[in-house]
N, C-alpha and C positions, 0 to 999 in steps of 0.2 A: 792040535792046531785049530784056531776059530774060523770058522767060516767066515767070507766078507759080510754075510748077510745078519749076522751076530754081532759083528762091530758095527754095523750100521745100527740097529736097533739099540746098541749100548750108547751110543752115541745120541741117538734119538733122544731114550730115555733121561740121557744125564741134562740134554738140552730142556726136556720138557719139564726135568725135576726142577731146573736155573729158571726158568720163566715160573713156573709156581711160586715157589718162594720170592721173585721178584711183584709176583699179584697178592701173593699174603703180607707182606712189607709194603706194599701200598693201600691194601686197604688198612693194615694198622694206621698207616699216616693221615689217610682221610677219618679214620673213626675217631685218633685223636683231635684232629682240627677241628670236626665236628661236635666234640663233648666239648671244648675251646669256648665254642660257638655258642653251645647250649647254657654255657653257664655265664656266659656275658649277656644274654636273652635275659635270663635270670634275674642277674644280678640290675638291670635294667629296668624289669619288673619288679621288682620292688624297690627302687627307688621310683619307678612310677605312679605303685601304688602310696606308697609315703608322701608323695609329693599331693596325688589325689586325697591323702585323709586329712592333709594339711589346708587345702583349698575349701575342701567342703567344713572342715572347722573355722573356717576364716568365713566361709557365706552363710554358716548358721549364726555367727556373732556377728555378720552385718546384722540380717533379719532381726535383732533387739532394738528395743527403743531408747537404751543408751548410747548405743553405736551412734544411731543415724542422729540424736539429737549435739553429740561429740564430734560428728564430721559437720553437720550445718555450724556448731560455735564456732568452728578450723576457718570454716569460708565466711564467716562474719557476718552472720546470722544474728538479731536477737530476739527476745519476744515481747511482747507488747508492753508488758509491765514492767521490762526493763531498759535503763541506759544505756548508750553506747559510750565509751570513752576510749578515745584513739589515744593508743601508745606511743610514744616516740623511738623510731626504729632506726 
């Protein structure tokens, strides 16, 4: 026959095994949420970056002097040697 002090501790035991296992099932669930996390950072980053190689390809084709002579024609601009003739809009 067991002693009470043997059920107690079986008792103990099987409690502290149930909280274990409920702290390793929680960290599973935060380590998953976290790699979640990590890959939406990620994926974030490079569409950051993409967007950054897009922008600075867009300010290196301002700096030409086609561009900028292509945006003054836009705003109706001409140059000295030449006429203007307004379109009918």
């Amino acid at each position: 026959m067991e002693r009470p002090v043997y059920r107690f501790l079986h008792l103990l035991f099987a409690l502290g095994s149930l909280h274990l296992l409920w702290l390793v099932g929680l960290e599973f669930k935060r380590t998953q949420e976290l790699r979640g996390e990590i890959n939406r950072a990620r994926a974030q980053v490079a569409q950051l970056e993409g967007r950054l190689a897009r922008l600075t390809d867009e300010i290196s084709a301002a700096q030409t002097p086609e561009y900028r002579d292509a945006l003054v024609r836009r705003m109706g601009y001409v140059r000295k040697d030449e006429l203007l003739i307004p379109s009918a809009r």
